[in-house]
N, C-alpha and C positions, 0 to 999 in steps of 0.2 A: 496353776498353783503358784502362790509368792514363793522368790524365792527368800530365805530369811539370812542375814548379815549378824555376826556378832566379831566384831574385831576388841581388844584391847579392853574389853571386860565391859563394852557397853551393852545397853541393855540392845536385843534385838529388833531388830525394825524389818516390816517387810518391806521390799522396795524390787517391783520387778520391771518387766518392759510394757506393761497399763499402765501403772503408777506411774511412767516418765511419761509416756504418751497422752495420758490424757489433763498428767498437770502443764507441758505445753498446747496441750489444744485449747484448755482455758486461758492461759494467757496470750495466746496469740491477736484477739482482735490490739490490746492494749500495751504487746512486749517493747516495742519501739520505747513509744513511750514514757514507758516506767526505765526498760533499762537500757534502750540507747545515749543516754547520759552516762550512768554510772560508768556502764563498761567502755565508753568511749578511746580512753587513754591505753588501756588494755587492746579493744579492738586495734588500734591503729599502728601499734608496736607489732602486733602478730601478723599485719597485713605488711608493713613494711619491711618484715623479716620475708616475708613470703616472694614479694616481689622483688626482692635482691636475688633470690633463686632461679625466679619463673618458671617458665617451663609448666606441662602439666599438676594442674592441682587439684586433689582432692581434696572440700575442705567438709568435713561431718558435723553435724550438728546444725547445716547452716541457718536455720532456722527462717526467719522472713525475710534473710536475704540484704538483712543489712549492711553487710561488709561486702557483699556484690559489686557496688561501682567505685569501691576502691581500690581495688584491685589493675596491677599498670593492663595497657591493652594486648600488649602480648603474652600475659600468662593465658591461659586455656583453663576454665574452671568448671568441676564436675562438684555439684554440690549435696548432696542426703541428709534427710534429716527422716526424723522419727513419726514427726506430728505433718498429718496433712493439712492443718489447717494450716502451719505455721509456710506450707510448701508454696500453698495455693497465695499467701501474700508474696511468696518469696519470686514466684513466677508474674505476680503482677507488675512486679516492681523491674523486673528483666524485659518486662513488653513495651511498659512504658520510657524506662531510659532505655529501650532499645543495646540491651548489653550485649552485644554480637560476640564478646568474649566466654561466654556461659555456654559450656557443651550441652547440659542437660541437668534437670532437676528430677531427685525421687525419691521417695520413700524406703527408707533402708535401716535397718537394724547395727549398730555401730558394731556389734560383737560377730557380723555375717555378713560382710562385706561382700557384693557380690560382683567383686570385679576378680581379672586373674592375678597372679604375684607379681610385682614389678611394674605395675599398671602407670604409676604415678611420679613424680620430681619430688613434688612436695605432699604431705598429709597435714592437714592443718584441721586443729580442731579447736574451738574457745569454749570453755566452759562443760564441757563435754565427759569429760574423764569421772568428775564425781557426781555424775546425772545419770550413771548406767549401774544396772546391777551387776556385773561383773568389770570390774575395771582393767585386769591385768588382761581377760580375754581382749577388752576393744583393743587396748595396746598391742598386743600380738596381733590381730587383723591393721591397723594401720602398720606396722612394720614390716606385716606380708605383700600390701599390696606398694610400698614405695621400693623405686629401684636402688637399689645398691648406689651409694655417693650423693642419695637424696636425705630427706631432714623427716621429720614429724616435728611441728613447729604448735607447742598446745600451751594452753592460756587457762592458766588452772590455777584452783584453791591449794597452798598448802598450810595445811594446817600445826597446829604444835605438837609436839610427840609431851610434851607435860607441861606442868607449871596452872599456873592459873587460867592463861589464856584457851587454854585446852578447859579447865571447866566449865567458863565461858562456850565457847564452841559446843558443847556435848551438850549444855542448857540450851541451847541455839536448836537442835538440832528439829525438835520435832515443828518448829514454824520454820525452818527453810525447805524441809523435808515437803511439806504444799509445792514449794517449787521445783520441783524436781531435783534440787540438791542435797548435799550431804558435807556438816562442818568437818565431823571430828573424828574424819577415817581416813584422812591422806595428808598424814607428816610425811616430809621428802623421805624419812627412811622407807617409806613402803614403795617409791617408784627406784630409790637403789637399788632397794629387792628386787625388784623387776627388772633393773639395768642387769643387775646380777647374770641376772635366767637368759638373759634376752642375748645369746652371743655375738647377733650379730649386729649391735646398736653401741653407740657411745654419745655421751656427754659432750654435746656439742654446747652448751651456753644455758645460764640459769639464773635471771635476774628477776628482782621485785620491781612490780610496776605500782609508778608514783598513783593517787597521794599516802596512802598509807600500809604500801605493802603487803594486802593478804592477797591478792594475786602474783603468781609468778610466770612469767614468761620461758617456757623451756622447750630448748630444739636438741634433739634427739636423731644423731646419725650414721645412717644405715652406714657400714663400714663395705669395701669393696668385694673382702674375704671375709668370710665368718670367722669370729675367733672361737676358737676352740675351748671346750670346758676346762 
């Protein structure tokens, strides 16, 4: 069953984990393609955040595997994503450039992370955050599985909390929504909310990515001791 979303008095949408799954199964033959341009400037900011880190990383979403060989040679990369088609380019592209850096690739649920707590250095995810029907759970599973003094390094839509630009975006919604995304349900006040709840994460760095700033770049880090409520 869908599950159904109503934030901020828009109209309801269903959006569950088929509807993600099989609007990237469709565009996987052609994802490159169309959005390895767009997101280019974006990918490369989150990859070079990542590998200032290294160390093990999880990066979720990772779709066909395009940010695979940028990655330096001694991070260690475990990557999941939703859509098997999107896996099956993503593992071709790992045989062919020979990425001896790639632990393993698989199909996984962003909200069921099935690795243990503290598994990972870094959790890295692009575009990911507003392609799932529960947002604040996937946040919580990437926070469980990075170890304490590691990041969540994610590459996400924020949207406007009002104004016009938000009418814009909510008009937006039902043709992005084909893509597995969602304009007009993630103004940064809703991941405060969740820095809120989340005791043991802070505000590591929050910037817009060029040319025209609706993506943001934000790392999120796991604190050594949890803070208390």
């Amino acid at each position: 069953m869908a599950e159904t979303m109503k934030l901020d008095g828009a109209r309801e949408l269903d959006f569950d984990r088929a509807t993600v799954e099989q609007a990237y199964d469709r565009w996987a033959p052609i994802y490159d393609l169309v959005f390895g341009g767009v997101f280019s400037k974006g990918r490369d900011a989150a990859i070079e955040a990542t590998n200032k880190l290294g160390g093990r990383v999880l990066e979720v979403g990772v779709g066909t595997g395009i940010s695979l060989p940028l990655y330096a040679p001694n991070v260690r990369i475990f990557g999941t994503d939703i859509s098997e088609e999107m896996l099956k380019k993503a593992k071709k592209r790992v045989a062919e450039q020979r990425l001896k850096n790639v632990e393993d690739l698989a199909v996984m649920d962003a909200e069921k992370l099935e690795f243990p707590d503290n598994s990972f250095d870094v959790v890295m995810a692009q575009y990911v955050v507003t392609a799932v029907p529960n947002p604040e759970v996937a946040l919580d599973e990437f926070a469980r599985v990075v170890r304490p003094g590691g990041e969540l390094i994610i590459l996400t839509r924020v949207s406007a909390d009002n104004g016009i630009r938000r009418v814009i975006e909510q008009a937006l919604q039902p043709v992005v929504r084909r893509l597995g995304f969602r304009t007009a349900e993630f103004a940064w006040s809703r991941y405060t909310k969740w820095l809120a709840g989340a005791h043991s994460m802070e505000l590591a760095e929050r910037r817009r990515i060029p040319p025209l700033g609706h993506f943001s770049l934000v790392r999120f880090r796991k604190t050594e001791i949890a803070r208390t409520a």
